[in-house]
C-alpha positions as CSV (number, residue, x, y, z in Angstrom):
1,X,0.0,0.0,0.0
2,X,3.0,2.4,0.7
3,X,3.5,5.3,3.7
4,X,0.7,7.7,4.9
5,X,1.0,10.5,2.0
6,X,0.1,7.8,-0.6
7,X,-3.2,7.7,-2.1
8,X,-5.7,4.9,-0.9
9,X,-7.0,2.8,-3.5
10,X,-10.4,2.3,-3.3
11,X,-11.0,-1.2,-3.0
12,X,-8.7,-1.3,0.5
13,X,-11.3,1.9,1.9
14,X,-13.7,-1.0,2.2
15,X,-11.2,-3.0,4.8
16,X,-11.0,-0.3,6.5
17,X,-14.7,-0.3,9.0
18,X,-14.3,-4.4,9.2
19,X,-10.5,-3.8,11.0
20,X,-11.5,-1.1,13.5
21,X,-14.8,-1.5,14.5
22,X,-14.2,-5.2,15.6
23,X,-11.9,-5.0,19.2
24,X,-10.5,-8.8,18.5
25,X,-9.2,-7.5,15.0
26,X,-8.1,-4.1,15.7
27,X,-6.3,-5.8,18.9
28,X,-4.2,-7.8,16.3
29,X,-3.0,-5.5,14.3
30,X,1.0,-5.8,13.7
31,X,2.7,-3.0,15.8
32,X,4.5,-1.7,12.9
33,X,3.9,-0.8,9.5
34,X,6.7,-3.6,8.4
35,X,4.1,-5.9,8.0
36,X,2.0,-5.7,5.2
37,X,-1.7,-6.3,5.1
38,X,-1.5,-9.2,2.4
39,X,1.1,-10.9,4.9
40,X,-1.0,-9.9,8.0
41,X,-4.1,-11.1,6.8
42,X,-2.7,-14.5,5.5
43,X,-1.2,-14.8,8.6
44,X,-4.7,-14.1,11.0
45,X,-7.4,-16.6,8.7
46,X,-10.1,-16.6,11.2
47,X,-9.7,-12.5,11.0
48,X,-9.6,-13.1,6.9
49,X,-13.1,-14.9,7.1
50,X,-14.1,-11.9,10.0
51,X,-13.1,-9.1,8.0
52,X,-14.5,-10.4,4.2
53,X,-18.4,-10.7,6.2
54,X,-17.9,-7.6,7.4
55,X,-17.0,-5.9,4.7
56,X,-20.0,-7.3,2.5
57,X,-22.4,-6.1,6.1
58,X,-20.8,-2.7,6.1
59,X,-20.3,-1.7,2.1
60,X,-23.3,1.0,2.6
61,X,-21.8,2.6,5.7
62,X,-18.3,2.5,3.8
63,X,-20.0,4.3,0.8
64,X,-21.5,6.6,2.6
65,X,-18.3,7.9,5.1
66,X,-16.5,8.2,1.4
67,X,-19.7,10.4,-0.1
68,X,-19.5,12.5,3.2
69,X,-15.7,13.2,3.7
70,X,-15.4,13.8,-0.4
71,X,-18.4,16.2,0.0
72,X,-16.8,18.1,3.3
73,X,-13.3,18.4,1.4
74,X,-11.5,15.6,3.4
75,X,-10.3,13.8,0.6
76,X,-11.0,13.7,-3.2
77,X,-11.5,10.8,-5.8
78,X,-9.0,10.2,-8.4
79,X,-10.7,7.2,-9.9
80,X,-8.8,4.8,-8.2
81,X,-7.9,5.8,-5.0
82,X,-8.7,8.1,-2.3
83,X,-6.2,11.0,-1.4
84,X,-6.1,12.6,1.4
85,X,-6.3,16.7,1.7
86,X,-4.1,17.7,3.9
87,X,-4.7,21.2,4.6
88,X,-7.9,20.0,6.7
89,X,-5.7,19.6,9.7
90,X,-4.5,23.2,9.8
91,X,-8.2,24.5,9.8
């Protein structure tokens, strides 16, 4: 995926409610960013099977977060990704 100025491609934006929202999952979250989520998840397959039902559960409330921070200037759309603005934080 690369560091924390890199774009988010949109597909991953979906993972993102399934790993937080759920304590056990967000609890076993690597540490460090030297893991990988590919390598994470393959190593965690009971959070795999977790994370792809919850995704499929939580599509509408991932849609809409996207619609509302993309309408309130969070971040904008490129197509394929997500990128973040960055000038929100100074406001």
């Amino acid at each position: 995926m690369g560091c924390a100025n890199s774009p988010l491609p949109f597909d991953v934006a979906f993972l993102v409610l399934p790993i937080v929202l759920h304590r056990k999952t967000r609890e076993s979250l690597p540490g460090t960013v030297k893991t990988s989520l590919p390598v994470w998840i393959n190593e965690h397959p009971l959070v795999r099977s977790h994370i792809t039902e919850s995704a499929r559960t939580l599509v509408h409330f991932t849609k809409d977060a996207m619609m509302f921070g993309g309408a309130h200037g969070l971040f904008q759309f490129d197509g394929t990704a997500l990128i973040a603005n960055t000038a929100w934080k100074k406001s």
